[in-house]
MIROKE-308574 format. One record per residue: residue in one letter; x, y, z of N, C-alpha, C in turn. Coordinates in pm, whole numbers, plus 32768, in hexadecimal, padded with zeros to 4 digits. Each point is the difference from the previous one (the first is absolute). Layout:
BEGIN
aXYZXYZXYZ;...
This chain:
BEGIN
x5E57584B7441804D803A7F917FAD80617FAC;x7F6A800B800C7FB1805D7FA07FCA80738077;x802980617FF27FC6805E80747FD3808A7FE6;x7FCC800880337FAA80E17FEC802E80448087;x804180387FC6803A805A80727FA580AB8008;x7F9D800980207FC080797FED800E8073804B;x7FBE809B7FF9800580528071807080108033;x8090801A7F90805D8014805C800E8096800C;x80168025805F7FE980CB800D8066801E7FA8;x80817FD27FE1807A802A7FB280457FAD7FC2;x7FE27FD17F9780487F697FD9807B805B7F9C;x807E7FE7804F8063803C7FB780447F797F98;x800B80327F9E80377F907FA1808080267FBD;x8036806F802D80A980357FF27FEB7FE77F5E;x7FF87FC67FB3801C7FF67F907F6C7FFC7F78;x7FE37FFC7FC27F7580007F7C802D80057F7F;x809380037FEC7FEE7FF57F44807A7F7B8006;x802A7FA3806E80327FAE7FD980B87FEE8000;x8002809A804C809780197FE2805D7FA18054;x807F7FDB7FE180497FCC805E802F801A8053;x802C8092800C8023801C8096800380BA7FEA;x7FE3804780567FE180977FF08080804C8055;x7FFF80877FBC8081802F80027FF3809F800C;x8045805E80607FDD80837FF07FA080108035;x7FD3807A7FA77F5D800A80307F8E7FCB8011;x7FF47F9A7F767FBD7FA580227FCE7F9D8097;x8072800180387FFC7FC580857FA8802D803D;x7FCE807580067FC0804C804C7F4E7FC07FE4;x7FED7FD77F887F727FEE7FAB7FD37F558067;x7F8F7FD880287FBE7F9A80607FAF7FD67F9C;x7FBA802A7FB47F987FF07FDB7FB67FD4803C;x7F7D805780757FE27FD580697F5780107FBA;x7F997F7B80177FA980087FE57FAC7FFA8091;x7F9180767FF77F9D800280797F997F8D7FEE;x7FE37FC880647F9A7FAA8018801A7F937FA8;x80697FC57FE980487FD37F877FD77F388034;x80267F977F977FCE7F8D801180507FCB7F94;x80357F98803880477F757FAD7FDD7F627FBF;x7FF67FEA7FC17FB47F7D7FD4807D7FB47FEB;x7FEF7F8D803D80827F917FF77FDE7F647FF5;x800E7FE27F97800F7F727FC680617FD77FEE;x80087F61802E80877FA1801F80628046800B;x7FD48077807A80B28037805D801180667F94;x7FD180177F69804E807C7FD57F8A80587FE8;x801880797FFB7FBA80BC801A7FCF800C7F74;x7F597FD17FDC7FBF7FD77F8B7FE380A57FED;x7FBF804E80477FC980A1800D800080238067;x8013809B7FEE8030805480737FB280A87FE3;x7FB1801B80597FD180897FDC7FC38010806D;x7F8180757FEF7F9D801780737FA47F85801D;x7FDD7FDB80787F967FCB80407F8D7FD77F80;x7FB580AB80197F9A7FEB7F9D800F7FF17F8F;x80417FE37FB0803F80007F8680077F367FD6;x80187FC98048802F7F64801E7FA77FB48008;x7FCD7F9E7FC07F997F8B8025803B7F6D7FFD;x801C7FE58082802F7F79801C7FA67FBD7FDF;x802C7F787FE27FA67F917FC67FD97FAE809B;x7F9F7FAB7FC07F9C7FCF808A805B7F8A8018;x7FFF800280B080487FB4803480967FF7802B;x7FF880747FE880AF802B800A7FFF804E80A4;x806E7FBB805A80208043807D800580A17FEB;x7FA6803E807F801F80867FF98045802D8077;x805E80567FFC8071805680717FBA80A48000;x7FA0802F80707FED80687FF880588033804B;x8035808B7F99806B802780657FE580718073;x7F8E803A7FBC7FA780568053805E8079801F;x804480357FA8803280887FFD8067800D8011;x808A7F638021804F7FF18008806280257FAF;x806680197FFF807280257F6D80707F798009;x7FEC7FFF7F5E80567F937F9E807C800B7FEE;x80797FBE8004806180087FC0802B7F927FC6;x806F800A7F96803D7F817FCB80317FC28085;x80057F9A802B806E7FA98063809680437FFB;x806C802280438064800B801580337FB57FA0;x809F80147FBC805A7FB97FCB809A804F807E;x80367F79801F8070801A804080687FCD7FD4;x806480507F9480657FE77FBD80697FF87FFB;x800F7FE780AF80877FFC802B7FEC7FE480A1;x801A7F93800F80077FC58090805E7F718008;x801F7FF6808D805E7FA280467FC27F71805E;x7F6980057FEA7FA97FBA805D80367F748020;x803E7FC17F9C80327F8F80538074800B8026;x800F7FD980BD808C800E80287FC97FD980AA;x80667FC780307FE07FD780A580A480668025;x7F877FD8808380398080807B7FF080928013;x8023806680487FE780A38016808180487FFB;x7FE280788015809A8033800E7FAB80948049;x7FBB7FB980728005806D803F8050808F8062;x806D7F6980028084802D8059802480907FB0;x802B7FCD7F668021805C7FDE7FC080A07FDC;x7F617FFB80127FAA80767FF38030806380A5;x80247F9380588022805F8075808A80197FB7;x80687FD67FEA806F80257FCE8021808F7FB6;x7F8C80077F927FFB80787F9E7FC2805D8066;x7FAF801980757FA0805F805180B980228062;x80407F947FE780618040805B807780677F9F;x7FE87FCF7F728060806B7FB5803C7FAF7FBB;x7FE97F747FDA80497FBA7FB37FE0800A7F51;x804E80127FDD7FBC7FD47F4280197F847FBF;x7F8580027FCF7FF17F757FA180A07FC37FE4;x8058803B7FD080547FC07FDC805F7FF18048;x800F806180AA80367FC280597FDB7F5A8077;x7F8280007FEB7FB67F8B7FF780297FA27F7F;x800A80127FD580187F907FA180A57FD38020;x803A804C7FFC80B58008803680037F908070;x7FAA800B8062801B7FC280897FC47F9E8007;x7FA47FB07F707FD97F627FF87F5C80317FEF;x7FD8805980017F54801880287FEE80047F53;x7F9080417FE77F9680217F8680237F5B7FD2;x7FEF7FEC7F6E7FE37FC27F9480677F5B804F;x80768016801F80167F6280267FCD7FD58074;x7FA6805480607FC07FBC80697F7D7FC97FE9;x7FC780637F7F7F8D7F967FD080237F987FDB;x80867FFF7FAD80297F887F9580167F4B808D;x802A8068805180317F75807A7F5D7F8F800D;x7F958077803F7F8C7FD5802E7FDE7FBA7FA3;x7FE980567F777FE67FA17F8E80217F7C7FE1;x80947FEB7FEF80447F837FC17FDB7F95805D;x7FF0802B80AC7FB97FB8806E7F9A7FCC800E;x7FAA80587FA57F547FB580077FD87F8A7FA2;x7FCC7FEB803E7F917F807F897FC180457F9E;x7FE77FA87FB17F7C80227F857F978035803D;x7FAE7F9380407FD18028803A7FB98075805F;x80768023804980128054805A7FDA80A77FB4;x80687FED7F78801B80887FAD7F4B800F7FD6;x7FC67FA47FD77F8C7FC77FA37F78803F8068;x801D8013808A7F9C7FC58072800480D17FF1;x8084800F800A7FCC809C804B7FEF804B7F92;x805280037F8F7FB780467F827F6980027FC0;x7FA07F9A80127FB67FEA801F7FCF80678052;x7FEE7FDC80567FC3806C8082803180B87F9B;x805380148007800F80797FC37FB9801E7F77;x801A7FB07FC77F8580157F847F66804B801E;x7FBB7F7880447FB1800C80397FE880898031;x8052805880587FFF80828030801580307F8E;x805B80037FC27FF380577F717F7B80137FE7;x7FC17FB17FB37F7E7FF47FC77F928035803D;x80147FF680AA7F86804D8065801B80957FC9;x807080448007802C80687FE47FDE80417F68;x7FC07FB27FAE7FEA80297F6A805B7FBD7FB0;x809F7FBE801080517FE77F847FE87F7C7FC9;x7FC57FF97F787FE17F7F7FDF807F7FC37FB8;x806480477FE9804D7FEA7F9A809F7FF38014;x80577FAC800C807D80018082804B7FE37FB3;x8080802B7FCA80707FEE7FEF80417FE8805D;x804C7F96800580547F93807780957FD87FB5;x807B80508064808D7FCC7FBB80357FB2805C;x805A7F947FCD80617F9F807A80528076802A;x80687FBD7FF38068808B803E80547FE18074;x7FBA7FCA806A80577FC5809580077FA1800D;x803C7F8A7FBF7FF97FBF7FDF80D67FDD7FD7;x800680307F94808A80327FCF805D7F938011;x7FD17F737FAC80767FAB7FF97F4A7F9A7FBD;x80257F967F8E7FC87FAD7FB17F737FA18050;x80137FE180417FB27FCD805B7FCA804A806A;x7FFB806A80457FA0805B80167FC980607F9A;x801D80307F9D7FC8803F7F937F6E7FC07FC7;x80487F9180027F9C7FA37FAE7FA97FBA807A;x8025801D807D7F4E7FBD80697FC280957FBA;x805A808580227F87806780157F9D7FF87F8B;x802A80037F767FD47FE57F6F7F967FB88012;x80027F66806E7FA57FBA7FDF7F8280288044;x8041801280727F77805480407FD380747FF9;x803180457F9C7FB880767FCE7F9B7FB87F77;x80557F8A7FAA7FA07FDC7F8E7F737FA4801B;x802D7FDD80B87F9E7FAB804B7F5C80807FEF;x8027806780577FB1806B80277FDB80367F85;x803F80137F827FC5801D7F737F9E7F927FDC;x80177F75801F7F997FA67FDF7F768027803B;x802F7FDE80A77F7F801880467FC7805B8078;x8028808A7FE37FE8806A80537F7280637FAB;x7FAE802180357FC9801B7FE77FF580AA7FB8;x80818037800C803A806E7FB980487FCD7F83;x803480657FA980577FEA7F94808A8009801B;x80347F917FEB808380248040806A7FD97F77;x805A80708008807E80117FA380757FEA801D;x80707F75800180547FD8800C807680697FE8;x8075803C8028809280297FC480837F9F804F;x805F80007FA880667FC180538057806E8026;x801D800E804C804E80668047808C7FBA805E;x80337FA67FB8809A7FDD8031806F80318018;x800880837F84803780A1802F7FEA8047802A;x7FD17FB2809D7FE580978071805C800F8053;x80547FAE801D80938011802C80837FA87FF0;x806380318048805B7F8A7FEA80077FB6809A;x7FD67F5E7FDF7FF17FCF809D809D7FD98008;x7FFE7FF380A78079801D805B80687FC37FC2;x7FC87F6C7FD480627F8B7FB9805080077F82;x7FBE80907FDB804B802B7F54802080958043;x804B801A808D802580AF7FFF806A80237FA7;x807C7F8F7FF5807B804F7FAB7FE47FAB7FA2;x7F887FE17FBB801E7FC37F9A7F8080547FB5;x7FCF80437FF17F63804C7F9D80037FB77F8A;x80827FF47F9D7FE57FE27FA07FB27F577FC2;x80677FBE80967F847F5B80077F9F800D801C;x7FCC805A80727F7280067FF07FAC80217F74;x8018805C7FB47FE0803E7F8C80157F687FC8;x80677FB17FEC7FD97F9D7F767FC87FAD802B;x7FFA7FEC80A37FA27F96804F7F4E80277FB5;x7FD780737FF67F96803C7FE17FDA7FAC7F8F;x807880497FA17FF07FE57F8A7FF97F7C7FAC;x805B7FAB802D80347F917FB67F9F7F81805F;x7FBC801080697FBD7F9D805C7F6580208014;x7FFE808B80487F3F800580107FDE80437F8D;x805E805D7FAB7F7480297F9D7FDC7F7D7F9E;x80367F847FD47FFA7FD67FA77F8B7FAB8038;x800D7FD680917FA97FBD80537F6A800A800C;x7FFB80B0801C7F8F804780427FC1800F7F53;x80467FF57FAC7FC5801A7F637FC27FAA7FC7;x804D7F8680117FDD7F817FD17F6F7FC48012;x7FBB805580A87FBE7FB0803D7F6D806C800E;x804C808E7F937FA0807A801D7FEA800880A0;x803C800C8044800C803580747FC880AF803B;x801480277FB1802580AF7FDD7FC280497FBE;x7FA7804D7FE37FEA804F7F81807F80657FD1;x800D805C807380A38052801080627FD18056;x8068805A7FF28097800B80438015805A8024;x800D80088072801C80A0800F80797FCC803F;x80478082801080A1801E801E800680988093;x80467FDF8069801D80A38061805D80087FCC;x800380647FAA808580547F9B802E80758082;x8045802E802680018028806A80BC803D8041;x802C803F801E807A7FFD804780057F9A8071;x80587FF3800C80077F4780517FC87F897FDE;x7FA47FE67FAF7FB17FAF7FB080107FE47F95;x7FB27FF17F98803B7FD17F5C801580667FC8;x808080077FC4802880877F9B7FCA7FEB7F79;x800880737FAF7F9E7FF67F8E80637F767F8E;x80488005800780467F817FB67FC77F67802C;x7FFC7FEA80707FD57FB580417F5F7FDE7FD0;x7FB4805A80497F8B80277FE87FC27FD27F85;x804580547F777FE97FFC7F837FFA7F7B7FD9;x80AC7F79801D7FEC7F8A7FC67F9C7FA08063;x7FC58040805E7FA17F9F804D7F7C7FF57FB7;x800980657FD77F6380597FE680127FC07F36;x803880287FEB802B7F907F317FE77F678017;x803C7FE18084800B7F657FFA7F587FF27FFB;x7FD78043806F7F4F7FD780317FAF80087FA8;x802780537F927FAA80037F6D80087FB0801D;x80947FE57F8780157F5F7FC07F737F8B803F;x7FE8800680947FC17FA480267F79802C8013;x7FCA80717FD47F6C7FDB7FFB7FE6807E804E;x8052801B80607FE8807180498012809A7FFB;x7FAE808580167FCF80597FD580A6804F8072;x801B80757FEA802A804D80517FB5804B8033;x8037803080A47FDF80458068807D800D8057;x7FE58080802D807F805480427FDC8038806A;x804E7FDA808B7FF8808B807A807D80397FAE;x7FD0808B7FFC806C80427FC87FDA80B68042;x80BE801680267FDE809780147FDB802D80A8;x7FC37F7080727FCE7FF7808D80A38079805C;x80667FA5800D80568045803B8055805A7FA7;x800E80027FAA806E80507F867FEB80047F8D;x800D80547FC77FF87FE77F4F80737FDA7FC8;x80157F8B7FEE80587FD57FA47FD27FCA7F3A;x7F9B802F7FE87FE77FEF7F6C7F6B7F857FF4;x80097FCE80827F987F9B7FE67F7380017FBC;x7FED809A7FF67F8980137FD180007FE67F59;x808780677FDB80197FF27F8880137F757FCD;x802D7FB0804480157F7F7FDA7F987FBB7FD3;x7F6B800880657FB17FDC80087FAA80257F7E;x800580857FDA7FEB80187F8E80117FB07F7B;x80897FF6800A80627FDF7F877FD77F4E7FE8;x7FC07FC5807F80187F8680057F247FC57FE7;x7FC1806C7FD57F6A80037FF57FBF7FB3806F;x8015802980AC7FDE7FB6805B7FA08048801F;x7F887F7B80407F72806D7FFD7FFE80538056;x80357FEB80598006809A805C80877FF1805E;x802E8085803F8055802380387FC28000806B;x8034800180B17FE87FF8805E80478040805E;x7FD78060803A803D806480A48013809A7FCC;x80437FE37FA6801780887FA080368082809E;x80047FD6806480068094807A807880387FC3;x80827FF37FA5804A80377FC9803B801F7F7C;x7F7480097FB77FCD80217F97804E808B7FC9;x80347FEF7F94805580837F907FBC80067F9B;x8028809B7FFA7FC6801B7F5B80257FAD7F8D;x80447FB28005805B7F977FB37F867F997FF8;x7FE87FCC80967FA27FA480167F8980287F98;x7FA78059800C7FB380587FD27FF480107F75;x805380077FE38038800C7F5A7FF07F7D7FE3;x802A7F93803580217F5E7FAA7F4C7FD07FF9;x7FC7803380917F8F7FAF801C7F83805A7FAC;x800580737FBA7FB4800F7FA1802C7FE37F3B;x805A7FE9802A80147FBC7F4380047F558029;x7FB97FBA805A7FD47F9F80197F807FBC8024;x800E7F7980287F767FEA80077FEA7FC18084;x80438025803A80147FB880C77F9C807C804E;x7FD97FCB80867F8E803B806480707FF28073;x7FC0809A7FED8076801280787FDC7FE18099;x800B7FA180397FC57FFA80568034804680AF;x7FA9803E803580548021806E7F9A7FF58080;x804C7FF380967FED7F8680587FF98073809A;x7FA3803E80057FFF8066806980087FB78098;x7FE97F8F7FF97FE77FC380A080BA7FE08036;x80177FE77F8080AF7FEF8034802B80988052;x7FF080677FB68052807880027FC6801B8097;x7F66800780017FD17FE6807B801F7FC9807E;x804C7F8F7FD4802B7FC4807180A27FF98040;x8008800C7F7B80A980238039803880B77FFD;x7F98802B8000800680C27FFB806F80077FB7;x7FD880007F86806280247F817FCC80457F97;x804080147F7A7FC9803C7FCB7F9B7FD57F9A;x7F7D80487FE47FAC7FB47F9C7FF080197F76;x80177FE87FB17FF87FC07F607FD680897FD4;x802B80377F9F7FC080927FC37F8A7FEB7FC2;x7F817FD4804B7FA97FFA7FAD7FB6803A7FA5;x8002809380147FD5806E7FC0805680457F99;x80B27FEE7FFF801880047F7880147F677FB4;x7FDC7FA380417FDE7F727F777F60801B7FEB;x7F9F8035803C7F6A801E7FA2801980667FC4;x8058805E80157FDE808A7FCC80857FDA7F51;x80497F9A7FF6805A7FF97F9F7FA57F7F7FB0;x7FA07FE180157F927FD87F9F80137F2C804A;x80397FE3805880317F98800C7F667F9A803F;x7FF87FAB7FCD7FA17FAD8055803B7FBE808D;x7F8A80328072805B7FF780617FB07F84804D;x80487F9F803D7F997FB780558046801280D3;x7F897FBE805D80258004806F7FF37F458026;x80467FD88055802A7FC98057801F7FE3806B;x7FDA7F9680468034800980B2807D7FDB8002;x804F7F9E7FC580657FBC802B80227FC2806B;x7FAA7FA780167FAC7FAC808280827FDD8031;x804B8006806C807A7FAA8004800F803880BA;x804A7F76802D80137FFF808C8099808C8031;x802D80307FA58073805880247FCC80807FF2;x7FC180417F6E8012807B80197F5B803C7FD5;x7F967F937FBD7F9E803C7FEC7FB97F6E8079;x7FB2802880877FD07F607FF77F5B804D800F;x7FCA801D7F9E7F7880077FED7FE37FEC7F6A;x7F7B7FCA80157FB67FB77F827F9180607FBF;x7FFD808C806A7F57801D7FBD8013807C7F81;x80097FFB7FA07FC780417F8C7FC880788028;x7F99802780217FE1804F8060802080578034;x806E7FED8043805E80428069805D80347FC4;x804E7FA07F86804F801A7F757FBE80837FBE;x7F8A801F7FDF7FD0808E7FBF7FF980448077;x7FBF8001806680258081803F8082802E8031;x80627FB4800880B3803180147FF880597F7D;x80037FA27F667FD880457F697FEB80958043;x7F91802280197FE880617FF67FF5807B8037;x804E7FAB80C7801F80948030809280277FEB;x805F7FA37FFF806A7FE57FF3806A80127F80;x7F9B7FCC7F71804680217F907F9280327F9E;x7F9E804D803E7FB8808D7FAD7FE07FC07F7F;x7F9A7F9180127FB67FBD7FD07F717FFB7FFC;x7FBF80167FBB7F8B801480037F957FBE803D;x7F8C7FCB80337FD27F7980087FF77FD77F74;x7FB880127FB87FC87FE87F6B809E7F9E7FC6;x806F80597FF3807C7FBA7FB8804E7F97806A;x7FB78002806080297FB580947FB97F477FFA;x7F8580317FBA7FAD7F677FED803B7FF07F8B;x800E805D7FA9800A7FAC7F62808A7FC58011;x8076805E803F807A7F87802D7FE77F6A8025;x7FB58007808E7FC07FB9802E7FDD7F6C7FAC;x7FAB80287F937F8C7FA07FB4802D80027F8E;x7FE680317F80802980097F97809A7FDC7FF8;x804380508023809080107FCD805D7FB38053;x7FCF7FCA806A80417F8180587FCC7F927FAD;x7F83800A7FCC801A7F5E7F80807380197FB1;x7FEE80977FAF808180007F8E806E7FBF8049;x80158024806480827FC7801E80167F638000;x7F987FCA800280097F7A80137FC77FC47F5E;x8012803F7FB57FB27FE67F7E7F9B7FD37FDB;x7F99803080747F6A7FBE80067FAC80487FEE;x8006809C7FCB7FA780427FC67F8E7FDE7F9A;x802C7F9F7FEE7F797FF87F8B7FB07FA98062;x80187FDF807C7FB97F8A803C7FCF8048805C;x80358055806C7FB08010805A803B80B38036;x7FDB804E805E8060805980277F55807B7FE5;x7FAD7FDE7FC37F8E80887FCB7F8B7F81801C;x7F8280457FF37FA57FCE80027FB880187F7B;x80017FCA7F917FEA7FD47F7E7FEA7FB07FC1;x7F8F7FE47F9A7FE87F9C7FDE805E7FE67FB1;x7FF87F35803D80627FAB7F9580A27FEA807D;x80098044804B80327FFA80A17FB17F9F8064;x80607FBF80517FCD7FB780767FD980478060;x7FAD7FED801D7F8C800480758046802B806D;x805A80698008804F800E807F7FC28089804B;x7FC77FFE80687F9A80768015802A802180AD;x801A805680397FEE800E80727F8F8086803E;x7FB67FB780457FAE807A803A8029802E807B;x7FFB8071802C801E806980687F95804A8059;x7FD47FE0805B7FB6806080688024808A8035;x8008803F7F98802E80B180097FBE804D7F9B;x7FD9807180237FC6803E7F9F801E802C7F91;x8089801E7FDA804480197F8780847FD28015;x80117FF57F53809C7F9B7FE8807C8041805B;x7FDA80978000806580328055801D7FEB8096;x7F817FBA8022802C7FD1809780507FBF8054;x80227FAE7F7980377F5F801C80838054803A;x806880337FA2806F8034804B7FF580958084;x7F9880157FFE7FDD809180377FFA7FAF80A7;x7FA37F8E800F7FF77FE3807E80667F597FF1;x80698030804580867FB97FD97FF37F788077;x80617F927FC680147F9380867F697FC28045;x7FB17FF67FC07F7D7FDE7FD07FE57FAA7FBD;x7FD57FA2801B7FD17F697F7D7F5A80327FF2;x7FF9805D7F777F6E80257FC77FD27F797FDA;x80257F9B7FBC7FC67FBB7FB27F847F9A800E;x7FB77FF37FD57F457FD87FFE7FF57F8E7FD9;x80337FF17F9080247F6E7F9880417FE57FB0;x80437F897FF28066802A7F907FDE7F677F96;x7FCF80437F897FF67F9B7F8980657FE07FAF;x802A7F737FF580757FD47FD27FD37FA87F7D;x8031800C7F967FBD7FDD7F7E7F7F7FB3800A;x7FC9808280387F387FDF7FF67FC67FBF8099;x80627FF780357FCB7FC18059802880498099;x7F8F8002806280018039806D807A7FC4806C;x80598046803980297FAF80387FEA7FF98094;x80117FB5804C7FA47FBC80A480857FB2802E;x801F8072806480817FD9805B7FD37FF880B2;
């Protein structure tokens, strides 16, 4: 837990005066120190500057990095990681011309996870999320936001919950609970939406609240999915219980969700690929991160999130994989900034700070982790490349050297 991290060739620390999450131009600023060195006691970032500048105290583990470059650990602020089964069938499906939502029509996307799901054990869900973590973390992301979601009836909601609050206990990443019960309507409520909606309401939120299950709620506000009425009293009730709002909003259509999301102070919005000036307008007289999810658009060849007019309209923007077996199924962060940046004319520089910084905002953990700063946990990843710009430049690549998880080395 007490460590010297010295000789790092580029210790980027995205952030130095403490801010919560960066916006605009700013994005662009690393604050990148040469030959730079970290001092870390009990897991949190005591000093941070040059090498020569630093005098560790005697007896303290040393990490030479020997010219290596630093970053904060990944924050991933939007993923699907727990869920059994594939849907590979359907990736040949879309290569043949199908769309997401004609797949979904014919029994595929979101209720074929929900089947596998409601099918598995604790266990089972517990055994392979796990394993994916794990790869997360080889990959740089120390930091995982995890929603139920396939699940979609009281008693599968609540295994996924547990074994996501299992893996928050004892995974060796940070992991961030959401309930996500409004990710569709399962088969058993088709002509009925509105029981599902008070099923939500009047049974698991009071449940999943009672027992802090959750930090957020998020809602797929969506055409065919929850309408903003809907949406809205799901998202009031989940206050009431403790829980924060969060929104896919805007992925297939704009129907207002963004604005909603606004109106309703949820920490961030999610997919944004059909993003309005409307949108745009609500999400700067607010205080939500807009978050947007390049590996989806990627994968289902659609369209991607305007990223360059939400930095250029002053918006704090964060990135995301949206880890999920239908339409994003990759985990690496990584791979997430370089799509960023050939794809939606992203910078590297505003590509990591999405990344790190402003993927905590989204999860309201900025003051905890997301920069490398003192009075921050010890979340450090080193990289075997010569500059920060490599990492996305030489793509589909696992750079990573070591990855320190509040102070401590980790050995997989």
């Amino acid at each position: 837990m007490n460590l010297f991290i010295k000789n790092i060739g580029q210790l980027v620390t995205v952030a130095a005066r403490g801010e919560p999450f960066k916006a605009g131009a700013d994005m662009r600023e690393l604050h990148v120190i040469e030959n730079g060195a970290v001092l870390i006691e009990d897991g949190i970032i005591r000093t941070v500057g040059p090498t020569a500048e630093i005098s560790p105290p005697n007896n303290i583990d040393v990490l030479d990095a020997d010219g290596r470059i630093a970053l904060p650990g990944f924050v991933d602020s939007h993923t699907h990681t727990v869920f059994a089964g594939s849907r590979e069938n359907e990736f040949a499906m879309r290569a043949e011309g199908k769309s997401y939502q004609e797949i979904a029509a014919s029994g595929g996307g979101i209720i074929s996870t929900m089947t596998a799901t409601r099918a598995a054990s604790k266990k089972e869900l517990l055994h392979t999320a796990e394993r994916r973590i794990n790869e997360m973390l080889r990959h740089g992301t120390t930091t995982v936001e995890i929603k139920s979601g396939y699940g979609l009836n009281p008693e599968s909601e609540i295994k996924m919950l547990e074994v996501i609050n299992i893996l928050r206990r004892d995974s060796l990443a940070t992991i961030v609970p959401t309930f996500l019960g409004a990710h569709a309507f399962p088969p058993e409520f088709k002509g009925d939406k509105q029981g599902y909606v008070d099923l939500i309401i009047n049974r698991m939120l009071p449940y999943i609240g009672e027992r802090q299950f959750a930090t957020f709620c998020d809602v797929f506000c969506d055409e065919g999915y929850f309408d903003l009425r809907q949406t809205e009293n799901i998202l009031l009730e989940a206050k009431r219980h403790g829980m924060i709002p969060k929104l896919h909003a805007d992925q297939l259509s704009a129907i207002g969700a963004t604005k909603l999301g606004a109106q309703l102070n949820a920490v961030s919005v999610d997919h944004l690929e059909h993003l309005t000036t409307d949108g745009i307008e609500a999400l700067k007289k607010s205080s939500c991160i807009a978050t947007v999810l390049p590996g989806a658009s990627f994968f289902l060849n659609q369209p991607y999130a305007p990223a360059r007019s939400i930095i250029e309209a002053g918006i704090p923007l964060a990135i995301a994989t949206d880890f999920n077996p239908g339409s994003a199924m990759c985990f690496s962060m990584p791979m997430m900034i370089t799509i960023a940046c050939t794809q939606m004319n992203m910078t590297p520089e505003e590509a990591i700070t999405a990344a790190t910084l402003n993927g905590a905002a989204a999860l309201g953990l900025s003051s905890e982790i997301g920069s490398v700063e003192a009075g921050k946990q010890a979340d450090i990843v080193l990289y075997d490349v010569p500059h920060y710009r490599f990492l996305p430049y030489h793509y589909a690549f696992n750079h990573v050297w070591r990855i320190v998880k509040n102070g401590t080395v980790l050995e997989f």
